[in-house]
N, CA, C and O atoms as a CHARMM CRD file, in Angstrom:
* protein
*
  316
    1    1 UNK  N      0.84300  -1.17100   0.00000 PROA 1      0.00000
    2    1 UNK  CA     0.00000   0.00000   0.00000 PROA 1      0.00000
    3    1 UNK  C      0.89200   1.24000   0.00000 PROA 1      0.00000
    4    1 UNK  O      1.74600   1.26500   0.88600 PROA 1      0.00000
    5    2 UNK  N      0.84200   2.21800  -0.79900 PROA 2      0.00000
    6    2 UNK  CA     1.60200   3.37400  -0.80400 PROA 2      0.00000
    7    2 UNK  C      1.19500   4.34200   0.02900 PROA 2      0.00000
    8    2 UNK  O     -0.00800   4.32700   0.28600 PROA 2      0.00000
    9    3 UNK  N      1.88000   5.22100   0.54900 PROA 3      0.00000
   10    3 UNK  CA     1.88600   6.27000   1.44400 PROA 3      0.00000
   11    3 UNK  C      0.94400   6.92700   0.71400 PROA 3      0.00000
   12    3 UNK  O      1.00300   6.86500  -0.51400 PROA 3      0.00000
   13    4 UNK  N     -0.16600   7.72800   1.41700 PROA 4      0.00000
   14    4 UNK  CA    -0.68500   8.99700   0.97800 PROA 4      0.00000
   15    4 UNK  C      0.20000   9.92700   0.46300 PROA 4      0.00000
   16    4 UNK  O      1.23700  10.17200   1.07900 PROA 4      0.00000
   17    5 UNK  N     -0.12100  10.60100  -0.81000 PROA 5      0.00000
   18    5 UNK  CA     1.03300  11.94700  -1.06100 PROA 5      0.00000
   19    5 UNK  C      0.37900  13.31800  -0.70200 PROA 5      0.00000
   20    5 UNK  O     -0.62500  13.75100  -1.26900 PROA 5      0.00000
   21    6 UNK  N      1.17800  14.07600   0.48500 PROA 6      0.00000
   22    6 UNK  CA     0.85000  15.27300   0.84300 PROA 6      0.00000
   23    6 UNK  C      0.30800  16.16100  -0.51600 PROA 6      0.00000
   24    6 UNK  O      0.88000  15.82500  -1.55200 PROA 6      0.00000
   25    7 UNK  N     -0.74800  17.28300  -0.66800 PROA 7      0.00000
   26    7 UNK  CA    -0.51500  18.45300  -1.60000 PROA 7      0.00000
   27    7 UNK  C      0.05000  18.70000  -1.45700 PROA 7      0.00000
   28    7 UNK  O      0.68300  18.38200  -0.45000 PROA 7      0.00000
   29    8 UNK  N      0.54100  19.77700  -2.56400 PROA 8      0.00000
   30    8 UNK  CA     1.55900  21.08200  -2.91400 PROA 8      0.00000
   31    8 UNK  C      0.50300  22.12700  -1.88300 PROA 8      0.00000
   32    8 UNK  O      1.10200  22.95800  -1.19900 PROA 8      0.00000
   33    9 UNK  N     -0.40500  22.09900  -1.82200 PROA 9      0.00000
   34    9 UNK  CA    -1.17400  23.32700  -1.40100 PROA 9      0.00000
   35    9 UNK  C     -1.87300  22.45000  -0.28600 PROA 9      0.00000
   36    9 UNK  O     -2.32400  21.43400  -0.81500 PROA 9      0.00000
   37   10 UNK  N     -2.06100  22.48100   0.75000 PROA 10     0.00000
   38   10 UNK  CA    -3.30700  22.30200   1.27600 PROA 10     0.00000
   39   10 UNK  C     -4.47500  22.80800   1.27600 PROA 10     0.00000
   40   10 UNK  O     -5.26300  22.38900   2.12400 PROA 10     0.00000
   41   11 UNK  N     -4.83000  23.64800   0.51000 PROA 11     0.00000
   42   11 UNK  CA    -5.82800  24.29400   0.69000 PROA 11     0.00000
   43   11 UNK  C     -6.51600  24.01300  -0.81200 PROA 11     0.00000
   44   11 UNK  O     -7.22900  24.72000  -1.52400 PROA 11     0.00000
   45   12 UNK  N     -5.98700  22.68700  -0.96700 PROA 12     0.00000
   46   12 UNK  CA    -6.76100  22.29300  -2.18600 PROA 12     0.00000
   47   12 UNK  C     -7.17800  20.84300  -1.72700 PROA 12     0.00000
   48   12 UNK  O     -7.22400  19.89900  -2.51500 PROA 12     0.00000
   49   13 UNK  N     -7.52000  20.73100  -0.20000 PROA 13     0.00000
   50   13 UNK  CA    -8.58600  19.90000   0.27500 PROA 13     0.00000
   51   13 UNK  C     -9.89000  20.92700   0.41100 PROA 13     0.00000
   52   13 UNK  O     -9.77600  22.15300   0.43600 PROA 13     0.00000
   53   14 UNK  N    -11.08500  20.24200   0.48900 PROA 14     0.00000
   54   14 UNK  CA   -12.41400  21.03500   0.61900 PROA 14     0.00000
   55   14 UNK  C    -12.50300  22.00200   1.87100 PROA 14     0.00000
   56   14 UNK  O    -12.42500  21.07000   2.67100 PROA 14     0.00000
   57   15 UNK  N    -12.59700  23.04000   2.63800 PROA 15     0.00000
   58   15 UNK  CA   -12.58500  23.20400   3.65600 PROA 15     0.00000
   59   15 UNK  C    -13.12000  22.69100   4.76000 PROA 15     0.00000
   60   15 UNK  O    -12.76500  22.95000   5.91000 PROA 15     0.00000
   61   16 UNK  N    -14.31800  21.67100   4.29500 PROA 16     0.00000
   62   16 UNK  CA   -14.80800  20.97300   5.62200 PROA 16     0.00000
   63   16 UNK  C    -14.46700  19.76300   5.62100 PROA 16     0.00000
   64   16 UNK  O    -14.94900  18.97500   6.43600 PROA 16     0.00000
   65   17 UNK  N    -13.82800  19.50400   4.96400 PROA 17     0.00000
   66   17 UNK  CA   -12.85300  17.90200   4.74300 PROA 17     0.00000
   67   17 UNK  C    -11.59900  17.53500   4.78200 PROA 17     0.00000
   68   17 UNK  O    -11.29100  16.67900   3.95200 PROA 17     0.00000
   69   18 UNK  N    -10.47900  18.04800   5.74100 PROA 18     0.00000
   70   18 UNK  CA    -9.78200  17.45800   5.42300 PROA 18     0.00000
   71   18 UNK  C     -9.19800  15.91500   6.05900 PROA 18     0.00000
   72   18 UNK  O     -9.07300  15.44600   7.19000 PROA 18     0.00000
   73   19 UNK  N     -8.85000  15.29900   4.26000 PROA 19     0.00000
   74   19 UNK  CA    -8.74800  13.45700   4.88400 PROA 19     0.00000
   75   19 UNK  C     -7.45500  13.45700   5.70200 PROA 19     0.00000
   76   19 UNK  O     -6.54800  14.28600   5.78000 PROA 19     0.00000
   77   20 UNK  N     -7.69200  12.02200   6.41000 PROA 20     0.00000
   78   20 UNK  CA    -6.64000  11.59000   8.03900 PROA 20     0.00000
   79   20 UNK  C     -5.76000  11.52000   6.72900 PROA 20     0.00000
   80   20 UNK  O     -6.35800  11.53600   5.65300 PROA 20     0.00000
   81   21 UNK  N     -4.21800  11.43600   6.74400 PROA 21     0.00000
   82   21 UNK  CA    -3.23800  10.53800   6.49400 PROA 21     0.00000
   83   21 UNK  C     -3.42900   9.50000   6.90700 PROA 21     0.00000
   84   21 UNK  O     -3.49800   8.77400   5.91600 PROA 21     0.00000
   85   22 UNK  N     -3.58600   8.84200   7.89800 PROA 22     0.00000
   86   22 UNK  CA    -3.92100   7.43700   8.24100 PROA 22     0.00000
   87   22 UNK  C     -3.66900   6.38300   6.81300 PROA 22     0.00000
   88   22 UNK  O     -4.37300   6.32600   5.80500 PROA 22     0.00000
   89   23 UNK  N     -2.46200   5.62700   7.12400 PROA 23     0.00000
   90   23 UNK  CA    -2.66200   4.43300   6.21000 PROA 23     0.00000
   91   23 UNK  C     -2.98300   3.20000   6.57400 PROA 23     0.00000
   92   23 UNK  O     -2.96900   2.35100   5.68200 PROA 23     0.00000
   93   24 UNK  N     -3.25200   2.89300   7.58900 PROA 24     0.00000
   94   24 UNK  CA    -3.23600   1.56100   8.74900 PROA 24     0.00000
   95   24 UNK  C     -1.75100   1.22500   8.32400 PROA 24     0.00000
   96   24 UNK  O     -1.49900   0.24800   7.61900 PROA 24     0.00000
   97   25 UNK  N     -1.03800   1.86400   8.67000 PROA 25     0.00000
   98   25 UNK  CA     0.37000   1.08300   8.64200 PROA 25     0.00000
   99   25 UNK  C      0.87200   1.83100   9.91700 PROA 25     0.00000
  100   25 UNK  O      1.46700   2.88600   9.69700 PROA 25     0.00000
  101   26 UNK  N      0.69800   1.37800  11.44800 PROA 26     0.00000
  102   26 UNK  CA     1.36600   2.20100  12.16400 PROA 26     0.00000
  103   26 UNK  C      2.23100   1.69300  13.10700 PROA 26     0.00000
  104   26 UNK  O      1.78500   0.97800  14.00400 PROA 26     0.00000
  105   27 UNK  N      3.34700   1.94500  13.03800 PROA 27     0.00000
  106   27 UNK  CA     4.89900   1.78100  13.31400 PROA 27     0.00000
  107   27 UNK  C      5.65500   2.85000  13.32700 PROA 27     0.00000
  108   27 UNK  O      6.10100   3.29000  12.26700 PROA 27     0.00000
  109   28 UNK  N      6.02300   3.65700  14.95600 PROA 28     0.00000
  110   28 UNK  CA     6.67500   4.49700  15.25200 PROA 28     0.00000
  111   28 UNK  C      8.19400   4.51800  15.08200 PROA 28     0.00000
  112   28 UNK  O      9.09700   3.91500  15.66200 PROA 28     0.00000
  113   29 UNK  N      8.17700   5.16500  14.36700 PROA 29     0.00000
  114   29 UNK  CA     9.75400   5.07700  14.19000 PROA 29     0.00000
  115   29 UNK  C     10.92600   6.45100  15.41400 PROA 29     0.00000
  116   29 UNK  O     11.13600   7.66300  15.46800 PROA 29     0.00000
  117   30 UNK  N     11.44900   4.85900  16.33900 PROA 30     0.00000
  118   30 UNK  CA    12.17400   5.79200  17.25500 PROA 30     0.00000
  119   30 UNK  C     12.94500   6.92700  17.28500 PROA 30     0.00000
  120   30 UNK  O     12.79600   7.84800  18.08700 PROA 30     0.00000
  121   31 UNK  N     14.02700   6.84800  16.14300 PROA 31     0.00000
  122   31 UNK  CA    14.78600   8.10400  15.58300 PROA 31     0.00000
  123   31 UNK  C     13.99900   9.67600  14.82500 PROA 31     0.00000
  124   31 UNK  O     14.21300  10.88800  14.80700 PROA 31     0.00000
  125   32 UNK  N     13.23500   8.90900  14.40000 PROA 32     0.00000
  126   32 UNK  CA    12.47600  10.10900  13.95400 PROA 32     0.00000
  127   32 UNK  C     11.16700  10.75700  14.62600 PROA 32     0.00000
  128   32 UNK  O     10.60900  11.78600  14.24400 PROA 32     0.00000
  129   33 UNK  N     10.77500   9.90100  15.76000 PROA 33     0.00000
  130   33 UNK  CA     9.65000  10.51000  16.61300 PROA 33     0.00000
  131   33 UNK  C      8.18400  10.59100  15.35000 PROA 33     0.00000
  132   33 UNK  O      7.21200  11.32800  15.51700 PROA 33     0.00000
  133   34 UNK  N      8.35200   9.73500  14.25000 PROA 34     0.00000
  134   34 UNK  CA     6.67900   9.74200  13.80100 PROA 34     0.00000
  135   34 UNK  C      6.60900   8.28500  13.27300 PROA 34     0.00000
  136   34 UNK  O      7.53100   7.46900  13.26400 PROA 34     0.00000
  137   35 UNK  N      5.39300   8.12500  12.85500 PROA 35     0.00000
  138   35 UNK  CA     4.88800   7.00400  12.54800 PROA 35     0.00000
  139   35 UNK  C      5.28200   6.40800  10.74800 PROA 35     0.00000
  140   35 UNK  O      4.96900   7.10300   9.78200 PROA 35     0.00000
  141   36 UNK  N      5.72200   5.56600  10.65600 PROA 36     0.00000
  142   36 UNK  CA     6.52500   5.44100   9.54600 PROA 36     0.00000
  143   36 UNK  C      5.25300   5.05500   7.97000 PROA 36     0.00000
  144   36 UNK  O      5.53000   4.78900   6.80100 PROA 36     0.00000
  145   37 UNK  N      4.02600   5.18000   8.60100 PROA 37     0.00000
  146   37 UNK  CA     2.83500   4.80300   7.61200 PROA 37     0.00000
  147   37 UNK  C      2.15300   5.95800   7.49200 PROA 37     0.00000
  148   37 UNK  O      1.50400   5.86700   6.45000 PROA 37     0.00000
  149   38 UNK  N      1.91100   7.25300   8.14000 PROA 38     0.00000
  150   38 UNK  CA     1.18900   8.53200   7.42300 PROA 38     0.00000
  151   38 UNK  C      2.34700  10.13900   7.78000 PROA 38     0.00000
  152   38 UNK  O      2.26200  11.31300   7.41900 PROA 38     0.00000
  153   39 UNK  N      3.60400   9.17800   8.86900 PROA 39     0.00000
  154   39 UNK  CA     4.45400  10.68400   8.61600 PROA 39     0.00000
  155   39 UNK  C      4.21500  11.63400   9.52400 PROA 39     0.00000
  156   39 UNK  O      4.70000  12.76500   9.47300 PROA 39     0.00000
  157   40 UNK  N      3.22800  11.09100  10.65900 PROA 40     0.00000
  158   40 UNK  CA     2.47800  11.89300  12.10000 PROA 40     0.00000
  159   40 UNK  C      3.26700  11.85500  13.22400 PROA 40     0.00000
  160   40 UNK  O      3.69200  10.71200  13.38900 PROA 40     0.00000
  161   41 UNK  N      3.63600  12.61500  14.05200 PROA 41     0.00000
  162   41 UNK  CA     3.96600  12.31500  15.11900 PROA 41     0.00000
  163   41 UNK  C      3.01600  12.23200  16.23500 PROA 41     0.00000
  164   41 UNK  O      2.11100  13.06600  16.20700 PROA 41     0.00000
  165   42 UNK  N      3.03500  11.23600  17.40600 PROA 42     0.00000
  166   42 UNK  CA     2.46600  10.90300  18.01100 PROA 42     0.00000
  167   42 UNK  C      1.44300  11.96800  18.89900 PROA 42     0.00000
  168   42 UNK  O      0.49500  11.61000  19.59700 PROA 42     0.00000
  169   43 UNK  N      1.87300  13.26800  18.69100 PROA 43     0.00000
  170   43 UNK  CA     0.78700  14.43700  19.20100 PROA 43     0.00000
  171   43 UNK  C      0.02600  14.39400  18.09300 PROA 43     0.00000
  172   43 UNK  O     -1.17300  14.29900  18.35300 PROA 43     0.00000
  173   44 UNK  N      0.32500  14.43300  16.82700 PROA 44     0.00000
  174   44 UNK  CA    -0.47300  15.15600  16.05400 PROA 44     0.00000
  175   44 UNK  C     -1.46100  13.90200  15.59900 PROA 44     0.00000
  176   44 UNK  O     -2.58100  13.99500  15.09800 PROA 44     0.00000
  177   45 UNK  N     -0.86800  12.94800  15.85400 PROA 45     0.00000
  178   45 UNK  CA    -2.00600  11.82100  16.03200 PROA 45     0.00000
  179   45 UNK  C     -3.26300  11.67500  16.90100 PROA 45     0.00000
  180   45 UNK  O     -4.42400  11.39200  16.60400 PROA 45     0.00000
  181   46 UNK  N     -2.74000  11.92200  17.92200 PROA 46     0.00000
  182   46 UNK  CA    -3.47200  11.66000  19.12300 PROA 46     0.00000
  183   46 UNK  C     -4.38400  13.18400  19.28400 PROA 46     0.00000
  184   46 UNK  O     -5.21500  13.21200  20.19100 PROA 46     0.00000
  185   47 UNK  N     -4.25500  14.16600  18.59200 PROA 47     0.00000
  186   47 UNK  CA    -5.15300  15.75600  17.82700 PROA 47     0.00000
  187   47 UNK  C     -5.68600  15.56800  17.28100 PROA 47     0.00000
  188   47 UNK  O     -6.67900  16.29500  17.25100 PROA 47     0.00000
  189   48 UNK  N     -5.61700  14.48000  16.33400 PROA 48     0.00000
  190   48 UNK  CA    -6.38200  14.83300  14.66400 PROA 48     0.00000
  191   48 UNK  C     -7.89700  14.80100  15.18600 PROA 48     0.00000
  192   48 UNK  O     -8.58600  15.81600  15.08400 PROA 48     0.00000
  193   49 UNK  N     -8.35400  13.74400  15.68900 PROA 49     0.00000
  194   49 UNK  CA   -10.12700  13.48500  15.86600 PROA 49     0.00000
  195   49 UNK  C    -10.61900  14.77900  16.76200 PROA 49     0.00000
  196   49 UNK  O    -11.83800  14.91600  16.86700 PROA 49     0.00000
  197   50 UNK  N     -9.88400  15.60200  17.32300 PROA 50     0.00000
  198   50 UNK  CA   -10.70900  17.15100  17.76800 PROA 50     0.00000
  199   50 UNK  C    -10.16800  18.29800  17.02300 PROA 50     0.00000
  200   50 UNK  O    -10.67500  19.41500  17.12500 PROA 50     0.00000
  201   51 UNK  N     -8.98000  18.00800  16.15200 PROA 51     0.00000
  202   51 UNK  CA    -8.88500  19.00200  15.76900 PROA 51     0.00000
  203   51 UNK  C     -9.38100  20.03200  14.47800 PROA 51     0.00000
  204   51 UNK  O    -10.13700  19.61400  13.60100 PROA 51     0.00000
  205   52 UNK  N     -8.90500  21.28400  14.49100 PROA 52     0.00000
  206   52 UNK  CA    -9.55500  21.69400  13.28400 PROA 52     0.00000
  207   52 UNK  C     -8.83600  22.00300  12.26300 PROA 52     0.00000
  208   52 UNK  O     -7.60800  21.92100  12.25100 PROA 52     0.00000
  209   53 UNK  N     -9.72500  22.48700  11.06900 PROA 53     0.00000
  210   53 UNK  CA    -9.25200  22.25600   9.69500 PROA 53     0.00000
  211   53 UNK  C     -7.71000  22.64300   9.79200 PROA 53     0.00000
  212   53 UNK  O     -6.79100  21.86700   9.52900 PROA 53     0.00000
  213   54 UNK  N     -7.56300  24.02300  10.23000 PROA 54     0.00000
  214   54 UNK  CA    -6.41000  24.61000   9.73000 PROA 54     0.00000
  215   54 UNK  C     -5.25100  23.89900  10.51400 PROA 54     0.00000
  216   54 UNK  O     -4.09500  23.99300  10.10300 PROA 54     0.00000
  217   55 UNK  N     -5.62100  23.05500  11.85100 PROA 55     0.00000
  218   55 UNK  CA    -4.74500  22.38000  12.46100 PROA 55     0.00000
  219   55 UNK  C     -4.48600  21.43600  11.25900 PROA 55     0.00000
  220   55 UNK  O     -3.52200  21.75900  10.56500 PROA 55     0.00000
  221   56 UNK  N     -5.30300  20.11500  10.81300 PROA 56     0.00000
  222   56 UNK  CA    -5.16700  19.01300   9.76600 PROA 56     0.00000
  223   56 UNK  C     -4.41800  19.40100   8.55700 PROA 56     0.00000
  224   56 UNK  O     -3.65100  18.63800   7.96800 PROA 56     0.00000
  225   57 UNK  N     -4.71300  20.83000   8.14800 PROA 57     0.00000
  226   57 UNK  CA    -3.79400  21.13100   6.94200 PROA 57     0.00000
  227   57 UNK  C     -2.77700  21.64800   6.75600 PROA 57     0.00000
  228   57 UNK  O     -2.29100  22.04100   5.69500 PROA 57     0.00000
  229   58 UNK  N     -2.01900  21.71400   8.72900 PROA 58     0.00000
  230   58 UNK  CA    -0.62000  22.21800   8.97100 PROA 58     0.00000
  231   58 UNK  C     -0.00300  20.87400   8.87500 PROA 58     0.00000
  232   58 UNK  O      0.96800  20.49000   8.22300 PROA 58     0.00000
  233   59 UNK  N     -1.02900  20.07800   9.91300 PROA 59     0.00000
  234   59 UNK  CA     0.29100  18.64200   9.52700 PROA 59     0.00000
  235   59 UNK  C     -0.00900  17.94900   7.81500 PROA 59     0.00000
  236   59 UNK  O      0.76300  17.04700   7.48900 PROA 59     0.00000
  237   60 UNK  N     -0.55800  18.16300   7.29300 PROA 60     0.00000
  238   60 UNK  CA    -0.64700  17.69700   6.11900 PROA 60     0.00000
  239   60 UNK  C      0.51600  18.07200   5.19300 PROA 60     0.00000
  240   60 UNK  O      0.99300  17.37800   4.29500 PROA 60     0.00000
  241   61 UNK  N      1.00900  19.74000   5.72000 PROA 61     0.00000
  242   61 UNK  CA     2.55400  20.38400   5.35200 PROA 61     0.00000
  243   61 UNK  C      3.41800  19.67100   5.99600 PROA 61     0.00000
  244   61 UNK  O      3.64400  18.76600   5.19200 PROA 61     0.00000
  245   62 UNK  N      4.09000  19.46200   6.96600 PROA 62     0.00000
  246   62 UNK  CA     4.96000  19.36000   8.16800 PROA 62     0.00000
  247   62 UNK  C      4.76900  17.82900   6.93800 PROA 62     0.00000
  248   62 UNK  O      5.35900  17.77900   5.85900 PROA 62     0.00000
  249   63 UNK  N      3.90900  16.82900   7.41900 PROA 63     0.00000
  250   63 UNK  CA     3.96300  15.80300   6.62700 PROA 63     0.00000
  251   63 UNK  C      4.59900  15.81700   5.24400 PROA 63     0.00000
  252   63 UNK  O      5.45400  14.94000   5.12400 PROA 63     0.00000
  253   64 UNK  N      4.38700  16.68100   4.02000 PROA 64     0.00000
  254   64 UNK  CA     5.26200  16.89700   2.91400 PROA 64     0.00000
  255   64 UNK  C      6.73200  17.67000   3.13900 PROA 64     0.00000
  256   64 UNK  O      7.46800  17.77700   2.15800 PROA 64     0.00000
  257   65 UNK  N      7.10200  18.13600   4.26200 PROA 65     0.00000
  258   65 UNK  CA     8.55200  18.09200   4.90300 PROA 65     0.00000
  259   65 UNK  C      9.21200  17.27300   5.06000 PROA 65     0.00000
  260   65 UNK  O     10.37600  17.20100   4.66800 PROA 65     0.00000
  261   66 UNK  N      8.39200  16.18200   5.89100 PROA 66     0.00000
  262   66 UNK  CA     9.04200  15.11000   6.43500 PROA 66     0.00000
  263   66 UNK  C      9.15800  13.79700   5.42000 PROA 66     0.00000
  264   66 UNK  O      9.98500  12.89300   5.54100 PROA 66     0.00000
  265   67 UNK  N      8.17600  13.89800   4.43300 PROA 67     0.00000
  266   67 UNK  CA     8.80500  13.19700   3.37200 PROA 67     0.00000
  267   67 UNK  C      9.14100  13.20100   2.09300 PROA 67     0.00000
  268   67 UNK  O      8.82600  12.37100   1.24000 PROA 67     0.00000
  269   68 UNK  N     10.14600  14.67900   1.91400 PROA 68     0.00000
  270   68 UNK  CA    11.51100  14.52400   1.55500 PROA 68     0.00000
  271   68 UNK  C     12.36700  14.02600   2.01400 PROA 68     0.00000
  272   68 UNK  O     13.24500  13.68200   1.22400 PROA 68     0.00000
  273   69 UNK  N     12.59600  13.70400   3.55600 PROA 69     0.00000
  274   69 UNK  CA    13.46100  13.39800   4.02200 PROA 69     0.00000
  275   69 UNK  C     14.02400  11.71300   4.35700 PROA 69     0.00000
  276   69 UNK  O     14.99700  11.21500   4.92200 PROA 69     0.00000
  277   70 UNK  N     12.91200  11.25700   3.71700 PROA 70     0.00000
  278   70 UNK  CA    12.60200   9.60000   3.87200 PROA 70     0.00000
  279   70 UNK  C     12.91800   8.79900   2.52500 PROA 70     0.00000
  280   70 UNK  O     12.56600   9.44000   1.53400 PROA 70     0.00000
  281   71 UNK  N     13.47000   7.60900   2.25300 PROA 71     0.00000
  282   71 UNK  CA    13.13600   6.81500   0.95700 PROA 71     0.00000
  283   71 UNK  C     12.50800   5.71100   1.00900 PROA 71     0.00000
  284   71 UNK  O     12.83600   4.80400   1.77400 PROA 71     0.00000
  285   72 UNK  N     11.51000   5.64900   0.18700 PROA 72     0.00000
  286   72 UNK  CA    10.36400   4.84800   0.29600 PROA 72     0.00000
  287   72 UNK  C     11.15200   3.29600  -1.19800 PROA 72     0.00000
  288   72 UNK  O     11.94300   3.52000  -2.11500 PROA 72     0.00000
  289   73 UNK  N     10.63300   2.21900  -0.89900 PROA 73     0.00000
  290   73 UNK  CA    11.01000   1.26900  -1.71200 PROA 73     0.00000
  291   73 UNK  C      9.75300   1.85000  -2.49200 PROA 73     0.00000
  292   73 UNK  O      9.00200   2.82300  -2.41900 PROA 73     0.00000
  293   74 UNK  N     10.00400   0.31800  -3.55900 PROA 74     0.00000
  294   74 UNK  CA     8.93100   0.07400  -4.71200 PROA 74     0.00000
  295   74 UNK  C      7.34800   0.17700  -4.29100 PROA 74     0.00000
  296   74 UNK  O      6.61300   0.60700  -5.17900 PROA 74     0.00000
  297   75 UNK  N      6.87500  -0.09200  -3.31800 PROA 75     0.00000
  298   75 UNK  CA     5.90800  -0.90500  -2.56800 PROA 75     0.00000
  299   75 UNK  C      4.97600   0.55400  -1.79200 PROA 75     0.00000
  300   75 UNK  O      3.78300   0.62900  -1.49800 PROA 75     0.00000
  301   76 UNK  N      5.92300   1.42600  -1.66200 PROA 76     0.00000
  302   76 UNK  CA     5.81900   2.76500  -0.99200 PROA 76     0.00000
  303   76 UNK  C      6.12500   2.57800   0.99000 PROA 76     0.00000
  304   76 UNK  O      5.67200   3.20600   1.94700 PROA 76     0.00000
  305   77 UNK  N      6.95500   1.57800   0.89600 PROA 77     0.00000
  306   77 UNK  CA     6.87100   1.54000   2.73900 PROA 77     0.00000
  307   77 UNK  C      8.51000   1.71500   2.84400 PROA 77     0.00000
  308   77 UNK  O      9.26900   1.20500   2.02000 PROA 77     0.00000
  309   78 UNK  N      9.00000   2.58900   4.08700 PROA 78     0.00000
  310   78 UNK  CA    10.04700   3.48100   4.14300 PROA 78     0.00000
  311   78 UNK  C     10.87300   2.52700   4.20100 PROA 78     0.00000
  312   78 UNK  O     10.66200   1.44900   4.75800 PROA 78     0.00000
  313   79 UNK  N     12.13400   2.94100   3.48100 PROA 79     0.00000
  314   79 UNK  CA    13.16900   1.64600   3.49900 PROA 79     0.00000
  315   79 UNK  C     14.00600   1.89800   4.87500 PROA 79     0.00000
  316   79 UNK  O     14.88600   1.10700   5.21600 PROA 79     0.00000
């Protein structure tokens, strides 16, 4: 299953929608302090279900930060 790919824009989700990253792939990765299947760290996980839009479409950025910094195999799961 491949990683969700962050927008270029967030603000080209609907404003009353924006989707979890959530991939059901969740495995914290110790060195990097986030989850190696949507790219969350464990606050912004444990936020998402109260939080609001403009919160969801900061980590949806922070998330397209953080993976540049990763290499994903064929398959899309972080090598």
């Amino acid at each position: 299953m491949a990683a969700m790919s962050a927008p270029t824009n967030p603000l080209q989700f609907p404003s009353n929608r924006v989707p979890s990253p959530c991939v059901s792939l969740c495995k914290m990765d110790a060195e990097r302090q986030y989850c190696t299947g949507c790219l969350r760290t464990l606050d912004e996980i444990m936020a998402w279900s109260t939080a609001d839009e403009a919160y969801k479409q900061a980590v949806w950025v922070a998330i397209g930060r953080r993976r540049e910094t990763v290499s994903f195999d064929e398959d899309g799961f972080q090598k």
